[in-house]
N, C-alpha and C positions, 0 to 999 in steps of 0.2 A: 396746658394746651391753649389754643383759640377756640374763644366759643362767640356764638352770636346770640342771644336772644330778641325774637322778634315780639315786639311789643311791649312797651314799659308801663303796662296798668300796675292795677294793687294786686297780682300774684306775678307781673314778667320783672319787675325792677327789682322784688325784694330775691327772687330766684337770682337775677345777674349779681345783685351784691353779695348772695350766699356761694355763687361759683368763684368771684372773686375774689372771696373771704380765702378762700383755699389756696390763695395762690397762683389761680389761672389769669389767664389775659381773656376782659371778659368786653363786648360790643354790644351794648343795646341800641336797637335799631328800633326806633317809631316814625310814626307818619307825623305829629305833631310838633314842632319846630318849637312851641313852647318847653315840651316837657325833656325835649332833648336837651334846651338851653340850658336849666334847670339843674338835669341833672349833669351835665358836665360840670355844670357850678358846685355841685356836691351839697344843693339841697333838693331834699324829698318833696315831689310835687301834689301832694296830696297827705291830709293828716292821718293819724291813727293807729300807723302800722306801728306796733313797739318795736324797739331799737332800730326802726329803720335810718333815722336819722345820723347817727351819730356812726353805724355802721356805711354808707355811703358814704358820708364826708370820709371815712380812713381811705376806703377803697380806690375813691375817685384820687382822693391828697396822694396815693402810693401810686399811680396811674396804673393801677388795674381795671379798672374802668371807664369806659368813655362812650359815647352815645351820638347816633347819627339817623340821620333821614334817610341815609340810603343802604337798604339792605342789600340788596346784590353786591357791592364792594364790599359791606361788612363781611357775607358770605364767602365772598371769594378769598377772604385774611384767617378763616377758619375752617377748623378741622372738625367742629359740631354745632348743629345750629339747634336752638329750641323754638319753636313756634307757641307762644300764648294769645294767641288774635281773637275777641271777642266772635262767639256764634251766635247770633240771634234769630230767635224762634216768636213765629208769629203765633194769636192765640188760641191757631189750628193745630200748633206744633211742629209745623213745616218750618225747615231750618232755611234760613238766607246765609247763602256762602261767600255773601260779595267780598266783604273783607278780607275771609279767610282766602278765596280763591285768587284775590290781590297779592295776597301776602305771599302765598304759594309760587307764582308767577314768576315775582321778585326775587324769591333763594331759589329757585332754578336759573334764572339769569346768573348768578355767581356763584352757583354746585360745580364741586372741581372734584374730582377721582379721590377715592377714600375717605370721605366726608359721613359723617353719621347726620342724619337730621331726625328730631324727635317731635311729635307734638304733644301739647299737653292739654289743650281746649277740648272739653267733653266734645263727645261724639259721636252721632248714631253708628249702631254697630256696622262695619263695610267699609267705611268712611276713608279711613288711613288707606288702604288696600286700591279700593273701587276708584276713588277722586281722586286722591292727592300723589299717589305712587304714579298714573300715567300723567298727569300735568308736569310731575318732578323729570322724568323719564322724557318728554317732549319737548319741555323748556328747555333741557340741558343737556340733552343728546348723550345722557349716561345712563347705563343699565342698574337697574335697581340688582341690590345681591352679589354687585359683581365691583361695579364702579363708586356707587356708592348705596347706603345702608340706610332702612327705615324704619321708625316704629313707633308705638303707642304709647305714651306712659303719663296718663293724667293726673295733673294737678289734684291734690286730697287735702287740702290746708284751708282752713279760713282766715278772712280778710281780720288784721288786729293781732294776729299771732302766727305767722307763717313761720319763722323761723322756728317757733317752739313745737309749730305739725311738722317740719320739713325733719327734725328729729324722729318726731315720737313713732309715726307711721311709714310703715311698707311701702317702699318706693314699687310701684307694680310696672312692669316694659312687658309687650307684647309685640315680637316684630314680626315683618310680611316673610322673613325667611331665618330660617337657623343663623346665616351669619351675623344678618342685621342684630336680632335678636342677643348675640355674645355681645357682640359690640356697644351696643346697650345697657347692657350690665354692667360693663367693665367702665361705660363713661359717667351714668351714676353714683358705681360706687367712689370713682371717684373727683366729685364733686360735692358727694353729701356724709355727714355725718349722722349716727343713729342711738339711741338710748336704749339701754337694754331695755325688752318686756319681756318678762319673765309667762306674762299670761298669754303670750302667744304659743302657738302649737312649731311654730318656727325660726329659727333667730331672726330679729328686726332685720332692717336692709333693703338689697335689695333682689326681688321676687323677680323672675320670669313666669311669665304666665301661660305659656305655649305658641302665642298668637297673638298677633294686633287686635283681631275679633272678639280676644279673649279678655283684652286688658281696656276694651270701650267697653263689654258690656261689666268688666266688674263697677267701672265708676256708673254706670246708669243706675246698674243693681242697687249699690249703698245707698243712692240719696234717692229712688224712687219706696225702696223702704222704709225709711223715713217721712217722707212724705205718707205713703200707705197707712204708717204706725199712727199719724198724727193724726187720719184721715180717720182712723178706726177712736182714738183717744176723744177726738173733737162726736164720731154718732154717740161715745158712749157716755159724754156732757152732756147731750141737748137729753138725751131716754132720762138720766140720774138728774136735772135738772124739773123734769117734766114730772118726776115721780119723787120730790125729796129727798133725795140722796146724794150727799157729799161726793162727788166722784173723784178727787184729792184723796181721800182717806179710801177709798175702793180702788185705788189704781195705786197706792203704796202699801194695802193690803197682797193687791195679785203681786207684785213685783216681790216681794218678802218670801218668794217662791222662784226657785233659778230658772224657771223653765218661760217665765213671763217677763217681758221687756216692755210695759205698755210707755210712751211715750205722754205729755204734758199737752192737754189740751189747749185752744187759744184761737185768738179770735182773726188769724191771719198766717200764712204761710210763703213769706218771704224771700227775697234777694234773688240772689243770680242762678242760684243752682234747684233748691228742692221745690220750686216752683215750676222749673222748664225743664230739667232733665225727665222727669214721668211724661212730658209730652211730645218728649225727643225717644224716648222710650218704645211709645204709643206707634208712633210713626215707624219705627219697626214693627210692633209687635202689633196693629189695631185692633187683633182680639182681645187682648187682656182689659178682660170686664175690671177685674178687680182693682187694679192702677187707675182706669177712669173712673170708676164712681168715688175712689179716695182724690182723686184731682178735683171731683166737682163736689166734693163733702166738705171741704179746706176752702174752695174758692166761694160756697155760701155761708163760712163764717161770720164777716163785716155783716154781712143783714140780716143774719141773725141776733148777731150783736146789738145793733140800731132796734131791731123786734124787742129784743129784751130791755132795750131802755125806753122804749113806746109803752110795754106793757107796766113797766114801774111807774112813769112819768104820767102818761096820758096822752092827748095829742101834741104832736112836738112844732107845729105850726106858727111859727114865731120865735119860738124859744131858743138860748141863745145856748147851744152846746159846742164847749171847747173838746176838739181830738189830743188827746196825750200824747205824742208822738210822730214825728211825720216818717224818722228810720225805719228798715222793715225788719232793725231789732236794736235790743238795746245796746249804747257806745257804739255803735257803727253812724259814718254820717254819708248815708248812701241810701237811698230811696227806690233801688231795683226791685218790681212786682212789690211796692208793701203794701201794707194793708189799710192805710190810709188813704189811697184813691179812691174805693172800691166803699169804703168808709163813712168820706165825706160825700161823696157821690150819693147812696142811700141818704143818709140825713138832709142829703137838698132834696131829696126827691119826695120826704115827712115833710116839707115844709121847714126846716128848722133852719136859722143863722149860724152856718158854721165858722168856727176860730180854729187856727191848730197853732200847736206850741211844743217845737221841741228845741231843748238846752243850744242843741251842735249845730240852726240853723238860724242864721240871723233874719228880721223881718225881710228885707230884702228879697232873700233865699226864699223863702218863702211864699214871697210873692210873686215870685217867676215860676211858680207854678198854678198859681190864681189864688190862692187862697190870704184869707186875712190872717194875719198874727195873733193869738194870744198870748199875753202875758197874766204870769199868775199874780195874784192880786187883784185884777178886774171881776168885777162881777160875770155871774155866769148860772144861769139855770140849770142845765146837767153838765155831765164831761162824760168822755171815753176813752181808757188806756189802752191804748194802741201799739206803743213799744215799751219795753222793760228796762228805759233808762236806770241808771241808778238811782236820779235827783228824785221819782217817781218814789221810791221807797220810803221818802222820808216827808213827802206831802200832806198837809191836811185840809180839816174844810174851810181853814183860815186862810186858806193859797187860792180856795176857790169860791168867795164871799157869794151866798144864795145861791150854792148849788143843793139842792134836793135830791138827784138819781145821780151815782159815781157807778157806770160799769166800769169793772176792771178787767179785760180782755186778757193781762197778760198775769193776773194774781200777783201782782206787784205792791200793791198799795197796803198799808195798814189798816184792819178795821178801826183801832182805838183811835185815830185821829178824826174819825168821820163819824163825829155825838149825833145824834139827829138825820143823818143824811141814809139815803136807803141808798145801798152800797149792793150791789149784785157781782158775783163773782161767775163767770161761764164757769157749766158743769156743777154747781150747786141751786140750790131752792132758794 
């Protein structure tokens, strides 16, 4: 078939090349005239993604894929269109729909009769239904259910390995009516492939969920529990910190029991998703105590962090501390909510000269965000690991010449490399 995908970030390009992988004739449409160039060239406009690279170049070289600026004629050459349009949420958690509602505009200008369209950008629960089914219906002078078909079905992969999630997990569709719904199913399955899991309660694939309502709140669900779990993992650091207790070894104790899932505590709660869906969440639900006080547990970790190397250190007024990481995790080079703003923001606020230093960002880079570069081998009073690169695992105090206090945020680091240096791990004494 024809399909479009709208927007070619790090989960809409590697989707069009996994649709085209299949066989289909596949159109990505962005606003960005750089990354369209790009990828008609048949290279990947951004690093990281595995096998992204070498899978584009076949697709694009077989011309199954091709890329344009203008969605409405994309649309109007296809029989399914996928929307992944960035939603951003301010840090009320009230969503701005500019983009999205741009985007929307645009595949209603070229919706033709029998068209499926799907979103995949999380969503507060109503969203698909409330907003985008009358803008589709008004733009395009066609009846939803009848002329053409809509539904839910979000993105569950992360960035570095999409192709290996777009396997493993339940492709979940929730449409605004029974038919849409079928139609749905029948266009993911086929477009995706799936791996047996034996430890699901139902064969991989893909799931209907009864409802569009039903398939926004299951993606809010997943990653605001996570967030929750982390929210709970990180009070049950600072209590086991505060009273000598390894909380590593007490959180792979509870876990040694099927009934406890505690998640890894740390000094930051990062990227695109389990940082803003709990407050995309929220905005439906503003009762739920529970979800806010783990959103505001996770968002005073970095000064906690900065507290805990004040109380090893002393006063940190002057003192020249480098941040370990500017990603808001390891091997990713992408800075969405990480926990180095919030980080180096505290440590100016003690007084201290901050540096930050990660592998995947040149000074440069770095510097278009204000901050000075560290390289390891300069001298340095303390440090603070911020992301869980790899390069971080094999560091010592020789990397970091007169450092004294090493917080290690993400438990990455080795103690035996750091003779002399008072090394504090979150969640331990």
């Amino acid at each position: 078939m024809n399909i479009t995908v709208v927007a070619l970030g790090k989960i809409g390009l590697p989707l069009a090349v996994q649709f085209a992988s299949l066989g289909h004739r596949v159109i990505g449409a962005d606003v960005n005239q750089a990354t369209v160039d790009l990828v008609n060239a048949g290279q990947e406009p951004f690093p990281g993604e595995a096998f992204l690279a070498e899978k584009l170049a076949d697709v694009v070289g077989r011309g199954l894929l091709t890329a344009t600026t203008d969605t409405a004629a994309a649309v109007a050459q296809s029989e399914a269109v996928v929307i992944v349009v960035p939603l951003f949420v301010d840090a009320e958690g009230v969503p701005d729909f500019g983009w999205m509602d741009a985007a929307t505009v645009e595949v209603a200008k070229g919706l033709k009769p029998g068209t499926l369209v799907s979103y995949e950008t999380t969503l507060p629960v109503g969203t698909t239904r409330t907003r985008f089914l009358p803008m589709l219906q008004e733009g395009s002078g066609l009846a939803s259910g009848q002329d053409f078909f809509l539904v839910f079905s979000p993105e569950r992969v992360f960035t570095g390995r999409v192709f290996a999630d777009l396997r493993k997990y339940p492709k979940l569709v929730g449409g605004v009516d029974e038919e849409s719904a079928k139609r749905g199913v029948a266009f993911y399955e086929s477009v995706l492939e799936f791996d047996e899991r034996p430890d699901l309660d139902r064969p991989n694939g893909v799931w209907d969920l009864g409802s569009s309502e039903a398939s926004e709140l299951a993606k809010l669900a997943e990653t605001t529990y996570r967030d929750v779990n982390i929210g709970l993992a990180n009070q049950f650091a600072r209590f086991a910190a505060d009273n000598g207790i390894d909380v590593y070894q007490v959180i792979a104790a509870s876990n040694s029991q099927p009934f406890s899932h505690i998640h890894m505590p740390g000094i930051a709660v990062g990227g695109h998703c389990i940082p803003i869906y709990p407050r995309m969440y929220l905005w439906n639900d503003p009762a739920a105590t529970v979800v806010r006080a783990a959103r505001e547990a996770n968002a005073a970790m970095p000064s906690y962090a900065v507290g805990v190397l004040e109380g090893a250190y002393g006063d940190l007024s002057g003192a020249r501390v480098a941040v370990l990481g500017a990603a808001y995790r390891g091997g990713v080079k992408e800075t969405a909510f990480s926990g180095v703003f919030p980080t180096v923001e505290a440590l100016r606020a003690a007084g201290a000269t901050v540096l930050v230093h990660d592998p995947m960002y040149t000074d440069d880079e770095l510097a278009r965000f204000g901050w000075d570069a560290y390289h390891l081998g300069e001298p340095v009073d303390a440090a603070i690991v911020q992301a869980d690169h790899a390069e971080y695992r094999t560091i010592g105090a020789g990397d970091l010449p007169g450092v004294k206090v090493l917080v290690d945020g993400r438990r990455v680091t080795d103690p035996g490399q750091f003779p002399g240096v008072e090394r504090r791990v979150l969640g331990t004494a």
